[in-house]
C-alpha positions as CSV (number, residue, x, y, z in Angstrom):
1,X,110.8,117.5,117.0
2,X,110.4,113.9,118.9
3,X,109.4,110.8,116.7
4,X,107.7,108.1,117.9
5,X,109.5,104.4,117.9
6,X,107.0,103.5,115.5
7,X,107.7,106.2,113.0
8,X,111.5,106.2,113.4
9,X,110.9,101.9,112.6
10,X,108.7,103.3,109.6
11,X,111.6,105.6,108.5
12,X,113.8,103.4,108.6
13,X,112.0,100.7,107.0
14,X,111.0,102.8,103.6
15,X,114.5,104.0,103.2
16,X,116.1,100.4,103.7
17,X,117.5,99.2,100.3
18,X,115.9,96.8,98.1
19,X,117.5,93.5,97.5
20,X,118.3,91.6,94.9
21,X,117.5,87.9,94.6
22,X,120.1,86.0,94.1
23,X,120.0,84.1,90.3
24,X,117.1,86.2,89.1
25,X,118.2,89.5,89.1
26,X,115.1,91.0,90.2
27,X,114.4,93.5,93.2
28,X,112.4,93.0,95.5
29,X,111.0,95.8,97.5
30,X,108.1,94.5,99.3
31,X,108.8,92.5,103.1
32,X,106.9,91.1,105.1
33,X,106.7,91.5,109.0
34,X,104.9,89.3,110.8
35,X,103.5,88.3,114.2
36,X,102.0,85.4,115.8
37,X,99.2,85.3,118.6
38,X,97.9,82.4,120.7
39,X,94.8,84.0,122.6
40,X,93.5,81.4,125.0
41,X,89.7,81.3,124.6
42,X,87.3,78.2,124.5
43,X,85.2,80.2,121.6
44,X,87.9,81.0,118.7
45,X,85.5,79.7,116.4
46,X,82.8,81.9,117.2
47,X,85.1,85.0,117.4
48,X,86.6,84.3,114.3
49,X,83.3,83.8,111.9
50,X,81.5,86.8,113.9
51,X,84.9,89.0,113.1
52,X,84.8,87.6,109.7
53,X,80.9,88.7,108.8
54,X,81.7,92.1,110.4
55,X,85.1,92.7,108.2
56,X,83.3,90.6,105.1
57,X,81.4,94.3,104.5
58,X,84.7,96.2,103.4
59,X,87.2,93.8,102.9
60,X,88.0,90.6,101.3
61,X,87.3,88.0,103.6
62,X,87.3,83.4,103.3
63,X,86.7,81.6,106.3
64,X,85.1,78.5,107.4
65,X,84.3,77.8,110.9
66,X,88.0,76.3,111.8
67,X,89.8,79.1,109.8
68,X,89.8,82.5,108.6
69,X,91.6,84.9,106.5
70,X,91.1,89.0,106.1
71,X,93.1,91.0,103.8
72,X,93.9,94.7,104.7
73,X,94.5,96.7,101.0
74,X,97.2,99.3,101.5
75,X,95.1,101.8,101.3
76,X,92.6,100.8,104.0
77,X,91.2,103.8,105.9
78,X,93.0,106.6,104.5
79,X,96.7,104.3,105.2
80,X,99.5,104.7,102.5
81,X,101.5,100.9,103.3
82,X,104.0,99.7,100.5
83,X,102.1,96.4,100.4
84,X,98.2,94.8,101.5
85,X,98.3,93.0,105.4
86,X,96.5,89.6,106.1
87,X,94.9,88.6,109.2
88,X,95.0,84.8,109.2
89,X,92.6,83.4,111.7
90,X,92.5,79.5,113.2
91,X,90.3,78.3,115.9
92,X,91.7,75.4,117.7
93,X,89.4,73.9,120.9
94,X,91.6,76.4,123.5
95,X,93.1,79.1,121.5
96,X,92.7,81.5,118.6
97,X,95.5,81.8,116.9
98,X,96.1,85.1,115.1
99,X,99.1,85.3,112.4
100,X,99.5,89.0,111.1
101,X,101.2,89.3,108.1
102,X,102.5,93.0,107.1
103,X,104.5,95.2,104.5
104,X,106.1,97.3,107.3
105,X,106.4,97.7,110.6
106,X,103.7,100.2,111.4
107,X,101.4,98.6,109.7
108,X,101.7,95.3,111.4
109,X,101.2,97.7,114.7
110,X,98.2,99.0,113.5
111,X,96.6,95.5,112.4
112,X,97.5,94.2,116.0
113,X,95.2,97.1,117.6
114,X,92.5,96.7,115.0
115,X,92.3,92.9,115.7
116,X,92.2,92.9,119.3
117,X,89.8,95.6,120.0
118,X,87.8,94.2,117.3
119,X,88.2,90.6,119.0
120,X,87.6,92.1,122.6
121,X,84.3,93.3,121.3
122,X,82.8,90.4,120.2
123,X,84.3,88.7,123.9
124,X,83.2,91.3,125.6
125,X,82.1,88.5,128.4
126,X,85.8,87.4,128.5
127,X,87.6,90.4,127.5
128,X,90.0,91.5,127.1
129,X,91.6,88.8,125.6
130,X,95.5,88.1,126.2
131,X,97.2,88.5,123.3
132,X,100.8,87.5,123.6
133,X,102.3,88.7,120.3
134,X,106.0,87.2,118.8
């Protein structure tokens, strides 16, 4: 039976040890995996408060018109993560930046795909939107 890359980073992520922090003692089994995106677009701010409105109906949402910020529970649409995801949003005059905080791997996967299709469909007169992800 093949695995995909993303399931075999999944695997491997959930059966990775916990570590200890140093002085404390305690464990800590949640990480975070994260990705940065500078889309080039003269209308981030737009984008970003129309995305906001639209994910504000199911999820818990702040923004302003220079920043947002989305968060993803674990559970979200049937998912099973080991931690929530956040979406951080800020519009500068050229770019939308898009930060993507996750607990795993395959989840930080699935938030990029969410966020740009969601993103191209509100720029639908620019899409789709280049999103160059590190």
């Amino acid at each position: 039976m093949k695995h995909s890359r993303i399931a075999l980073l999944r695997r491997r992520w959930l059966d990775a040890p916990a570590a200890e922090d140093e002085g404390t003692g305690m464990t800590t089994t949640t990480r975070q995996v994260t990705s940065t995106a500078l889309v080039p677009t003269a209308n981030g701010s737009r984008y970003l408060q129309q995305l906001c409105k639209h994910w504000a109906h199911n999820l818990e949402v702040e923004f302003t018109p220079e920043q947002g910020r989305v968060t993803f529970p674990r559970d979200a649409r049937g998912a099973n993560w080991r931690d929530k995801g956040e979406v951080t949003m800020i519009a500068r005059p050229d770019t939308l930046e898009c930060r993507i905080e996750a607990s795993e791997p395959g989840q930080l996967e699935a938030l990029k795909g969410a966020l740009a299709r969601h993103l191209d469909r509100f720029a639908f007169r620019e899409a789709p939107l280049a999103f160059d992800w590190c």
